[in-house]
Each structure stands twice: as C-alpha cells, then as structure tokens.
N, C-alpha and C positions, 0 to 999 in steps of 0.2 A: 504494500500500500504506500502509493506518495501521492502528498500535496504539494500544490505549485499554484501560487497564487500571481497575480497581475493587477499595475493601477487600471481604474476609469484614466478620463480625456480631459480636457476644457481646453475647446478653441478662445483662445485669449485673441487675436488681429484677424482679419483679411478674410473671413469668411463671406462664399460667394465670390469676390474676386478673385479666387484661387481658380476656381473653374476656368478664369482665361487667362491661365498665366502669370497671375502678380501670386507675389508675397502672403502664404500665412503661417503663423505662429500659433503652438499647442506646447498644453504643456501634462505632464501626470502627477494624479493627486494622488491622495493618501484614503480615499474610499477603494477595496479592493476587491477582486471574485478569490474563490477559493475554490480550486478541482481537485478533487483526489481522484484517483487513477488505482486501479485493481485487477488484475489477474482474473480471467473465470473460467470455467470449466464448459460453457457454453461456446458455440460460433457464432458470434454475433455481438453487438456494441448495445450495452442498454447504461441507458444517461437517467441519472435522477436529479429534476433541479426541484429544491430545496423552495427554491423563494416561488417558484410558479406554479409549486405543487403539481409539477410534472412529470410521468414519468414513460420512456417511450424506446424503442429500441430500436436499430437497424444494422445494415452487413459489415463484415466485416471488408468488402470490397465492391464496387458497380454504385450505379446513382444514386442520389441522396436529395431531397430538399431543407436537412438539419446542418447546418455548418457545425454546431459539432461532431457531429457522424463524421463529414471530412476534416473534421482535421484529428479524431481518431485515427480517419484511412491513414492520410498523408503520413502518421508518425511509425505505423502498422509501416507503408510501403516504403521509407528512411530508415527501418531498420532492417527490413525483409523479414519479416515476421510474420505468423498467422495465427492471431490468439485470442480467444473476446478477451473484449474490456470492459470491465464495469467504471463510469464517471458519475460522480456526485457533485452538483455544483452549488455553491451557499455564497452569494456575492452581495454586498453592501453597496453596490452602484445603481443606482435608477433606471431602469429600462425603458428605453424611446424618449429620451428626451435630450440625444444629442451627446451623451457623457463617455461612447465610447462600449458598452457593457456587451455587446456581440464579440467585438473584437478582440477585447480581456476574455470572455471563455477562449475560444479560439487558441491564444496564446498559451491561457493557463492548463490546457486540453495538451495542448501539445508539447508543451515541457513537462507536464506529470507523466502522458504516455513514454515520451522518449527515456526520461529518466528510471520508471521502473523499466523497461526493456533492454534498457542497454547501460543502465548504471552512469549515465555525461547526456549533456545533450550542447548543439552549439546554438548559439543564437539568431544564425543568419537562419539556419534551419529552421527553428522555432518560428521566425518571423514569415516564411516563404511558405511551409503549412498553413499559417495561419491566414496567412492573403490568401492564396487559394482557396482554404473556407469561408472566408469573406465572402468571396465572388459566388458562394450557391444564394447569397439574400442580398446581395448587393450588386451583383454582373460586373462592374468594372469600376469597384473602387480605387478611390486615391496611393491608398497603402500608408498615409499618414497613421491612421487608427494603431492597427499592430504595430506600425512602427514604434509608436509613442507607448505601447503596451507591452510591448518588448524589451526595448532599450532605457527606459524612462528618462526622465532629465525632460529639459522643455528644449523646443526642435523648432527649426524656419520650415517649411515645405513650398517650394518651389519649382513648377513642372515637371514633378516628380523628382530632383534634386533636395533632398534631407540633409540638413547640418544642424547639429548640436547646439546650444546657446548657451554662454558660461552665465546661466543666472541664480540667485540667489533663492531661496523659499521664501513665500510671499504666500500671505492670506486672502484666501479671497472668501468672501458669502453668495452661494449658491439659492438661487428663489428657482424654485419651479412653480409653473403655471397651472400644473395639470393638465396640461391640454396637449395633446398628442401633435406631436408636430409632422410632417408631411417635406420629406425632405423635396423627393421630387418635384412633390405639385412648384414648391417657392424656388426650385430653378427654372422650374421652367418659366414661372412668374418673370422673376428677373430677366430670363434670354428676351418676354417679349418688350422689357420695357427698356432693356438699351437699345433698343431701334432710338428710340429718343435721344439724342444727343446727350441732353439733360443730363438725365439719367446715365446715358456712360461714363458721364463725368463723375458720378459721384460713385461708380463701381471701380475706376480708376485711382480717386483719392483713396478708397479702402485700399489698394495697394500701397502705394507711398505713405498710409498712415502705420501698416506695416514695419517698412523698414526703419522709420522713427522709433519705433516702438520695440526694434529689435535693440538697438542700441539704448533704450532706456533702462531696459528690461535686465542686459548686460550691467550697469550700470546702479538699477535698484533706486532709481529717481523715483519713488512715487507719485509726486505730482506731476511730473509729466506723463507717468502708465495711464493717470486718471482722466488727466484730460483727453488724453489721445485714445480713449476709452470714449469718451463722451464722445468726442469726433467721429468716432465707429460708429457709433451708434446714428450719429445724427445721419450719417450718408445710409446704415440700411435703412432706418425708415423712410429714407428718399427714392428708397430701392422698391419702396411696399410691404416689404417680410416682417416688416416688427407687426405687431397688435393691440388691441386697446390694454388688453390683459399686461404685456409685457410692460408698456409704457407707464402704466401704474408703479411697477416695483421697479423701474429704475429712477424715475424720481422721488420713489417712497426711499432708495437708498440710498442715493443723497442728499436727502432731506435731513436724513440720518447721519450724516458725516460722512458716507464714502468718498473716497479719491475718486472714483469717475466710477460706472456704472455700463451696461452692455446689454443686449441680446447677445447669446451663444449660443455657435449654431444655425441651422437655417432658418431658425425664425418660423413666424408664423402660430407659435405656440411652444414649446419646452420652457428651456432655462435660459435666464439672467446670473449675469455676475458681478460682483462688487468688489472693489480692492479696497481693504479698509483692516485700520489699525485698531478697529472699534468693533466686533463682527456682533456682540450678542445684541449692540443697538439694533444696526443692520438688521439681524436677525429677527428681533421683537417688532421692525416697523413694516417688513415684507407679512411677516404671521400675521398681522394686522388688517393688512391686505388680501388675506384668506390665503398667502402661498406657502408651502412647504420652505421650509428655507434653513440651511446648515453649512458651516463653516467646512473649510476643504485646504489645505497646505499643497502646494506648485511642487516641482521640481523632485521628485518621488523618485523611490528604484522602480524599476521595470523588476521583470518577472524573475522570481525566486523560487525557491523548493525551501517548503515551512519545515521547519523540525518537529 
C-alpha cells in the first residue's frame, strides 16, 4: 500500500489570454488529494473516491472515459506490468471550480501506482501519465494543471513553454461562488468578442499584466501583486467572464483590506482570490456574502509519497 498525495492550482495572471499566446502565471497550494495505491488479486482497476462517494471500476488496458483509469493504465504500461489496482482517493481540493482537482488525482494516481510497482518513480513520467489522463475529460489541455501538480513551486506558462518563478509563499483567501463554472462555454464567449477591437485590447493587457506581475511576484511586492490583480480583473470583466456573483466578493475583499482581488479561472462562476495579510477578515466579509471562503499558502511541493 502507498500514498502519494498532490497540490490543487490557482491561476494567479493571464487567464484567457493564455489561449492566444500571452503570458500566464499559476501557482500550488497547500489544499491536497491523497491516492493510495494497492495490489489486488482481481484484473481490473477499481477506484474509490472518498469525497464523491464513488465507487466504480475499469480494465486494466483498452478505452476508458475515467482519467483515473488512464492514468492507472499509463503507470501499468511505464512499468510493463499486468496487475489490478485498487485506488482510494480523499482530496481537500474543490471540485469544478477551477483549482486544478482532476489533474492532482491524475498525478497522485500515478506516483502511488509507479511507486508501489517499481519501488522510484521519475517525474517527467509522472507528469506525461498524467497529461495523457487529462486529455480522456479534457481533449487537449494546456499541460499547465499536472504540471503545476507535479513539480509544485509557482510557474509562467507560455505557448506551452513552462518556467519556474523564484517566489516566495504568499497568502491568499479563496471565495467560491458555488456556481459551477463552464470552462468552454467562457472561451468561447471571449473568441467571439475579440472580433471587437475593444475587447482584444483588453485580452492583450491581460498578457503584459502578466509579465509585470511575474517580476513582482519574484520580488514579493504586495502592493503591486494587488493592484495588478485588480487590473486583471478589470480587463476580464471587459472580457464578459466575471459575474454579478463574482463581483460581489471581490469588492466584498477589498473592502476588507485585501491587496487586490480577482476572478480565477475562466470565470463565469467558481472562485475568486484575495492577497491579503488579513485573511480571516477577508474570510468573515466573503461568508457574509453567502460564499464558501478559506485561506490557501502559494508556492507548495508538488507531488510526494506520505509516510
């Protein structure tokens, strides 16, 4: 039996602009999933997640629509091996509201299988299962996600080009909306509205507000992270993706004292986030506002095997 746990996400810059190219910045928090990995006596993969009260099975090789299942296969076919496995997943991340939580099983699936099969496992590995499992609920993601759940640290992601960012741990407070967010529907949203000049303008500055933001970030300026937060903010809802819901708790958390304030994410509904040296204010004026809301630390390990 091994466990191998992984951070959630928070997209901190450039969301939505990343889609054409510019600049975004993520980083891994300290909310984790937890896989343990087991040996069975069966052919076949049966997964039990804990928080969904799920519990469901599938092969040990051939199609799958469970990104867990692949990325069982994938650690199965990296070692050449043919054996069920039993997975239990118990994760403290949010599911669907942008934090990452597909992509963390995925990781934490596939460093606990490799580990108990082959006693090591290497990371690139880990990370390349994982994307592959991505791709059965998500066809052709970014790779930022595993990445960020993998390697942890906070990371630029740029046309598929990933680099590290020497920052510091930084608090931020987490509001979620409740309200299920729709990744696709708000790209596509955005694709129709840079037809408008306008509007590409302001998917543009989300890039350059980026790379300002990579060097503050570096640097541990809060009041510039904040404002250049609030600046993010102001061009997606120029974009349309924010919502009445969202826009409540980000100036319910500055109202509150935060440094600056965001949607993260594609919008439309999940989470907000706050950088603030004050988080249970933060926290008591979002709850106030009916949202779920919890403090979160940046710049996290990536994926480990628990003792």
């Amino acid at each position: 039996m091994i466990t191998a746990s992984a951070p959630g996400m928070i997209v901190l810059f450039g969301e939505h602009a990343v889609v054409y190219g510019e600049m975004a910045l993520a980083t891994a928090i300290n909310k984790r999933v937890n896989v343990t990995a087991t040996e069975l006596d069966t052919r076949s993969i049966v997964v039990e997640s804990k928080n969904l009260g799920r519990t469901f099975e599938g092969p040990l090789y051939g199609e799958t629509n469970e990104p867990v299942i692949r990325a069982v296969q994938g650690a199965l076919e990296r070692t050449g091996k043919s054996r069920g496995i039993g997975i239990s997943i118990d994760s403290s991340i949010p599911v669907g509201v942008g934090m990452g939580s597909s992509a963390s099983v995925s990781v934490a699936t596939a460093a606990a299988v490799l580990q108990l099969l082959q006693d090591d496992f290497d990371l690139i590995d880990v990370c390349t299962i994982a994307y592959e499992a991505e791709k059965v609920v998500h066809g052709n993601p970014s790779g930022i996600v595993n990445t960020i759940a993998t390697f942890g640290g906070t990371i630029s992601f740029k046309q598929g080009t990933i680099e590290g960012i020497d920052s510091k741990v930084l608090s931020f407070v987490v509001g979620n909306t409740g309200i299920p967010r729709n990744t696709s529907t708000m790209v596509e949203k955005v694709k129709k509205h840079i037809e408008d000049p306008v509007m590409a303008h302001s998917l543009f500055n989300i890039g350059a507000i980026a790379w300002k933001a990579k060097e503050a970030l570096a640097s541990r300026n809060l009041n510039e992270i904040g404002q250049l937060m609030n600046k993010n903010h102001e061009f997606l809802r120029n974009l349309g993706v924010s919502s009445p819901e969202l826009e409540v708790l980000v100036e319910a958390a500055k109202d509150a004292g935060a440094y600056g304030a965001k949607l993260a994410g594609a919008g439309g509904g999940g989470i907000m986030i706050a950088l603030t040296e004050h988080a249970q204010d933060v926290i008591k004026a979002l709850k106030e506002k009916g949202a779920t809301a919890f403090k979160v630390k940046t710049n996290q390990q990536g994926v480990k095997i628990e003792e």
